[in-house]
TORSE-710384 format. One record per residue (C-alpha): y, z, x; chain; residue in one letter; residue number from 0. Coordinates in Angstrom, 3 decimals. Layout:
BEGIN
R         Y         Z         X  c  r    k
R         Y         Z         X  A  a  NUM
...
***
This chain:
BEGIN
R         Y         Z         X  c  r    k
R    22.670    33.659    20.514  A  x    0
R    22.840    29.891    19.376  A  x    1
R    19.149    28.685    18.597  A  x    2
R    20.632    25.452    17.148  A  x    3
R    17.824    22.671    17.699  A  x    4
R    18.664    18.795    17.362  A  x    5
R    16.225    17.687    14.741  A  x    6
R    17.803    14.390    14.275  A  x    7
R    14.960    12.520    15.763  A  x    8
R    12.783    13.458    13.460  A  x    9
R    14.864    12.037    10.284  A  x   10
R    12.884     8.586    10.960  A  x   11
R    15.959     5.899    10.693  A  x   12
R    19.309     7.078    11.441  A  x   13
R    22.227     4.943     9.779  A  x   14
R    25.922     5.218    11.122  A  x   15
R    29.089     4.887     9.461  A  x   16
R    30.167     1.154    10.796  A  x   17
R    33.014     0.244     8.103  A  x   18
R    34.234     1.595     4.475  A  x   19
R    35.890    -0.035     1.768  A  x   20
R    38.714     1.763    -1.106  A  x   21
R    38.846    -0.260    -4.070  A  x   22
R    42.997    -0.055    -5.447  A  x   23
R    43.732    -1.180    -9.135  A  x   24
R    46.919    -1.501   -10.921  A  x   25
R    47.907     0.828   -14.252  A  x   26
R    49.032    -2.650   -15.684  A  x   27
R    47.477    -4.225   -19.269  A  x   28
R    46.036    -7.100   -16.495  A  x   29
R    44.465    -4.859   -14.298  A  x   30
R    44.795    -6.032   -10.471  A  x   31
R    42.332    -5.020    -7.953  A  x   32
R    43.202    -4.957    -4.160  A  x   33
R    40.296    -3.800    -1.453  A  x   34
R    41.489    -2.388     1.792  A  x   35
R    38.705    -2.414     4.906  A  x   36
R    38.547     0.639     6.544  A  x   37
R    36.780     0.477    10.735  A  x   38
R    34.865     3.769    11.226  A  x   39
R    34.970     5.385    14.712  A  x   40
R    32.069     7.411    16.675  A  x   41
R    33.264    10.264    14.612  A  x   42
R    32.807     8.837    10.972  A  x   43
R    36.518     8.322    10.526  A  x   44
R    38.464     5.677     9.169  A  x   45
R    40.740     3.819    11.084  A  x   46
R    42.248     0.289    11.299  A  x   47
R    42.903    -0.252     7.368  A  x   48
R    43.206    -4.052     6.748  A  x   49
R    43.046    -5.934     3.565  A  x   50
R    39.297    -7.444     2.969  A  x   51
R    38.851   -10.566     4.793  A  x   52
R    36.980   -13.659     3.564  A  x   53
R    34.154   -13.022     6.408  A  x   54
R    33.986    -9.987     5.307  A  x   55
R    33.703   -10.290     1.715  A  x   56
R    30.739   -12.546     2.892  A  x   57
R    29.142   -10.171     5.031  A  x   58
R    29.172    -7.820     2.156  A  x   59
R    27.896   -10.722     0.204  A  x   60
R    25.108   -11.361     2.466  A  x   61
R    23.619    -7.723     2.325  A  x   62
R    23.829    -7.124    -1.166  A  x   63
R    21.676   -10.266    -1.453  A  x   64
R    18.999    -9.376     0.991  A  x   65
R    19.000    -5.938    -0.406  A  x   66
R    18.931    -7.120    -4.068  A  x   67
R    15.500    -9.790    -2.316  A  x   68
R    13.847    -6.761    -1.283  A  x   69
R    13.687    -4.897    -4.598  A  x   70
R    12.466    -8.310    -6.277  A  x   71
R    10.019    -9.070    -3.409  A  x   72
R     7.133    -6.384    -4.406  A  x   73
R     3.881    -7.912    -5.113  A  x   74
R     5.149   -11.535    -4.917  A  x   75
R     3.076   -14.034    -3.281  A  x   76
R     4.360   -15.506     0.120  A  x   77
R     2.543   -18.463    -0.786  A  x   78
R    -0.112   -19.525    -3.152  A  x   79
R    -1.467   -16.808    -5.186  A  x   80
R    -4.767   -15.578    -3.206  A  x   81
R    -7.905   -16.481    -4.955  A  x   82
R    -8.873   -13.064    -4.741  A  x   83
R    -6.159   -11.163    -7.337  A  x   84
R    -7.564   -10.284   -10.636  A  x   85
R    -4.780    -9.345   -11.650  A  x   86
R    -0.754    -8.098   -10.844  A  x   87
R     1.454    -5.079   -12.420  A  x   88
R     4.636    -6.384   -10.447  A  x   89
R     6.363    -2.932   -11.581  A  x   90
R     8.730    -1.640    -9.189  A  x   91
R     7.575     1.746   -10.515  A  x   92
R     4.288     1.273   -11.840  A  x   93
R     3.430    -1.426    -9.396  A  x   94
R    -0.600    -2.049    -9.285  A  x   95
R    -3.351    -4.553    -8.054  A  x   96
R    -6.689    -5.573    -9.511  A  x   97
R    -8.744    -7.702    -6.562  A  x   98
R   -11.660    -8.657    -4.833  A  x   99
R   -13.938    -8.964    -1.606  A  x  100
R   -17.055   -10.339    -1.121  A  x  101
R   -19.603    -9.135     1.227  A  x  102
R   -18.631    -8.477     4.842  A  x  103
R   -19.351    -6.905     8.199  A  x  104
R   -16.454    -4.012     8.276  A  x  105
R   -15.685    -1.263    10.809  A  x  106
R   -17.014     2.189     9.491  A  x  107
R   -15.956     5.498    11.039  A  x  108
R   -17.879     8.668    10.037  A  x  109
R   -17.311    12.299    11.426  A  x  110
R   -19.726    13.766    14.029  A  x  111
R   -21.028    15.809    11.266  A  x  112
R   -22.769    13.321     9.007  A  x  113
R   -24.666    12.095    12.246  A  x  114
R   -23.797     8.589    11.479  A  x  115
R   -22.607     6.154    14.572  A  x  116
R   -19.034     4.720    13.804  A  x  117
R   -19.497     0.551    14.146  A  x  118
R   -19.412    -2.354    12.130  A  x  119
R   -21.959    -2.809     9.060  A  x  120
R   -21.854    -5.364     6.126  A  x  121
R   -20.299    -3.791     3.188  A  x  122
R   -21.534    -5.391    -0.628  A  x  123
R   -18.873    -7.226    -2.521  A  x  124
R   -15.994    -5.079    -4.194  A  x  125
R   -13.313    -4.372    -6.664  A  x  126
R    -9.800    -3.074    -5.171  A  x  127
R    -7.382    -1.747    -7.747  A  x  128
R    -4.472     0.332    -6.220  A  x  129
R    -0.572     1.215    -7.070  A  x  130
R     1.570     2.567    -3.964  A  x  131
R     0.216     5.625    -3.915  A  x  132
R    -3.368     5.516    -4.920  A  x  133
R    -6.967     3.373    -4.856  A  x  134
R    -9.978     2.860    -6.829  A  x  135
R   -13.256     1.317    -5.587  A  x  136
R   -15.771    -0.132    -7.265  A  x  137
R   -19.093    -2.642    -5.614  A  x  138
R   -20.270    -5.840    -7.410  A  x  139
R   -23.752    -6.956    -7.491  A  x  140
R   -22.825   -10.343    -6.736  A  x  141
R   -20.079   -12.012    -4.508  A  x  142
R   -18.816   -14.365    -7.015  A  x  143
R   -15.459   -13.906    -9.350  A  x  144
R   -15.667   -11.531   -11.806  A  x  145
R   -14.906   -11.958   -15.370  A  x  146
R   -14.056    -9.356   -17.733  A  x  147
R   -17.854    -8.472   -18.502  A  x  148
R   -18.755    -8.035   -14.844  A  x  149
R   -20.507    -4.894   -14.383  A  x  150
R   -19.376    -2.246   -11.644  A  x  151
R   -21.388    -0.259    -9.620  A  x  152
R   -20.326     2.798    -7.642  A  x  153
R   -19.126     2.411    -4.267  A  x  154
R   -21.459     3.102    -2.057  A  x  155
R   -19.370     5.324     0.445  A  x  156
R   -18.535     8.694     1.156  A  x  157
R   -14.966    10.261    -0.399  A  x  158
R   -15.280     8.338    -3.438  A  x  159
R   -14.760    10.619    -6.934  A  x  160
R   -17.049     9.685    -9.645  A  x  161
R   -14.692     7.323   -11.431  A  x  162
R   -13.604     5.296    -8.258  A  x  163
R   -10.398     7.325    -6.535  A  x  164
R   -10.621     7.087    -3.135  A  x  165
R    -9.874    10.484    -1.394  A  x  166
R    -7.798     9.546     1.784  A  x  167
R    -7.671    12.676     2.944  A  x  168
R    -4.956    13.223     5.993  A  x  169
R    -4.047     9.931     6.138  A  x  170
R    -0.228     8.879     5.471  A  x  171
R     0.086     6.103     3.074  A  x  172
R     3.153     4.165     3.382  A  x  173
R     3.628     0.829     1.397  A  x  174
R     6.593    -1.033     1.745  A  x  175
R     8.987    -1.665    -1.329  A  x  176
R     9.714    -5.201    -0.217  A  x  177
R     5.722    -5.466     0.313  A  x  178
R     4.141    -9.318    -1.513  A  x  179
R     0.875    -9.190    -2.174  A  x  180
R    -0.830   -10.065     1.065  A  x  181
R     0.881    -7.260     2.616  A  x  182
R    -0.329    -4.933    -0.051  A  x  183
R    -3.661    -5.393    -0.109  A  x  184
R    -4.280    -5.713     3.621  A  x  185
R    -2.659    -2.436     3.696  A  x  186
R    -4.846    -1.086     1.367  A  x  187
R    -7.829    -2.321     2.896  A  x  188
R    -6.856    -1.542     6.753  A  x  189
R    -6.054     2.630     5.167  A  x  190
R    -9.793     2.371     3.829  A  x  191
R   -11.774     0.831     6.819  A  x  192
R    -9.714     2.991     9.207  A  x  193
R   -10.272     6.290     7.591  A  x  194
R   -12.841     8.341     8.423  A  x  195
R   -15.670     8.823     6.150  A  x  196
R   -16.764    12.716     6.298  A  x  197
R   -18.151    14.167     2.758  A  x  198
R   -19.694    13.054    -0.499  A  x  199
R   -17.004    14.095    -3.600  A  x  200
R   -19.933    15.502    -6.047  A  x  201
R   -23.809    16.620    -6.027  A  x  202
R   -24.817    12.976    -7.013  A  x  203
R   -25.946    10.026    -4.099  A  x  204
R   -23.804     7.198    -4.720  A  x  205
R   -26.577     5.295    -4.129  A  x  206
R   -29.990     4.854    -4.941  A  x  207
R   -31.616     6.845    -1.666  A  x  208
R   -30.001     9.198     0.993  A  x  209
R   -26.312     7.866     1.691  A  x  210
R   -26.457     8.866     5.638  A  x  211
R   -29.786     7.182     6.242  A  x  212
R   -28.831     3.813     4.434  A  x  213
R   -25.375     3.781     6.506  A  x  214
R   -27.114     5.178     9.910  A  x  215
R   -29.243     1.960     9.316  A  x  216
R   -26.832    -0.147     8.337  A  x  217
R   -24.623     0.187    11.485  A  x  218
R   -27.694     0.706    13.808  A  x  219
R   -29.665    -2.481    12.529  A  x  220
R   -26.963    -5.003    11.298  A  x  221
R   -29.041    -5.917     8.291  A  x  222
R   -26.926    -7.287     4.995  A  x  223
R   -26.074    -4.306     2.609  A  x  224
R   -29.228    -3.922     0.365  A  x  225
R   -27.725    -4.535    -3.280  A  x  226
R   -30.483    -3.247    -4.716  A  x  227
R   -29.532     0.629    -4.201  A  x  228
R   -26.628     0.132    -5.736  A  x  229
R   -26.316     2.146    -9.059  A  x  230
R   -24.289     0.719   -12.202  A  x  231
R   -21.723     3.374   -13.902  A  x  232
R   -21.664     1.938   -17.300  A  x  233
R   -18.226     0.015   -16.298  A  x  234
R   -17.320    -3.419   -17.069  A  x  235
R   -14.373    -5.064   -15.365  A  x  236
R   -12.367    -4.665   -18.730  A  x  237
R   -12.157    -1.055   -18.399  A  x  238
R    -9.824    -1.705   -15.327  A  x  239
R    -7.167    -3.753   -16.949  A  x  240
***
């Protein structure tokens, strides 16, 4: 019995075979190169061998540039630098940013269980530092730039470790390779705010108080986020960098 299923679709981008090249070079002292182009057909095989042209040699030109833009775009600023970044690891590998926000009214979603209304609530002012694959939070007391002595305080949400990993759960994180900054930290921010909150990560509050009730207010009442519940965890902004 054939049970063969097409799983192609599920691949995410497909590339075909459009054209191939065969690089020929001569046993002489002065080596000679010659490059043949090579049409592929619906099968994947070569056909209609022709010496390289000049427009092709420039299409070839033309996508080993924008390929060579992309892996020198990550973390580059489409513009001015955003008065926001602390500070940039432009690593292609070890890529990370240091930022931050100042107090604003944010969606919130929370699972049924907590008993909390998903809505919008004003959030206190806070440090961002993520890589690709990972974030740490952090509040400030006050909305103004921090400096290196700035102390943190822990963010005052639910799935939030002890020393400021953010636990996204389910959610698929996907940053692009080619991303500049603005992209990056938007992204970062939009996978936060769109995430559903649903447990605390140890036995401590990470506020002064009951979390639930201070966010079940929040949301129902509209009131700015009371600072004053926020609890230090003997951080300065130094330790981040």
């Amino acid at each position: 019995m054939n049970n063969a299923i097409d799983i192609t679709e599920s691949f995410g981008t497909l590339y075909h075979p459009k054209s191939a090249l065969v690089f020929y070079e001569s046993r002489e002292a002065e080596k000679d190169v010659y490059v043949e182009h090579f049409d592929m057909d619906k099968n994947g095989t070569p056909i209609n061998a022709h010496p390289l042209t000049e427009r092709e040699a420039e299409t070839l030109a033309k996508a080993l540039h924008s390929e060579r833009q992309k892996e020198t775009a990550f973390l580059k600023s489409g513009g001015l630098l955003p008065s926001n970044i602390l500070h940039i690891n432009p690593s292609r590998d070890k890529g990370a940013v240091l930022w931050y926000t100042k107090s604003r009214k944010s969606p919130l979603y929370f699972i049924d269980a907590l008993g909390i209304p998903s809505g919008h609530a004003f959030i206190p002012p806070m440090i961002w530092q993520a890589t690709k694959n990972s974030l740490r939070v952090f509040a400030l007391f006050s909305g103004r730039r921090p400096t290196e002595k700035t102390p943190l305080y822990t963010a005052p949400f639910f799935n939030i470790y002890e020393d400021g990993r953010v636990c996204m759960g389910s959610v698929s994180i996907s940053i692009k390779e080619s991303a500049c900054i603005e992209e990056f930290t938007k992204a970062w921010e939009d996978y936060f705010f769109n995430s559903y909150f649903s447990h605390l990560m140890g036995e401590d509050s990470p506020v002064k108080g009951n979390c639930v009730s201070l966010w079940k207010d929040l949301v129902l009442s509209g009131r700015p986020f009371p600072k004053e519940v926020l609890k230090k965890n003997n951080k300065t902004l130094k330790n981040l960098l």
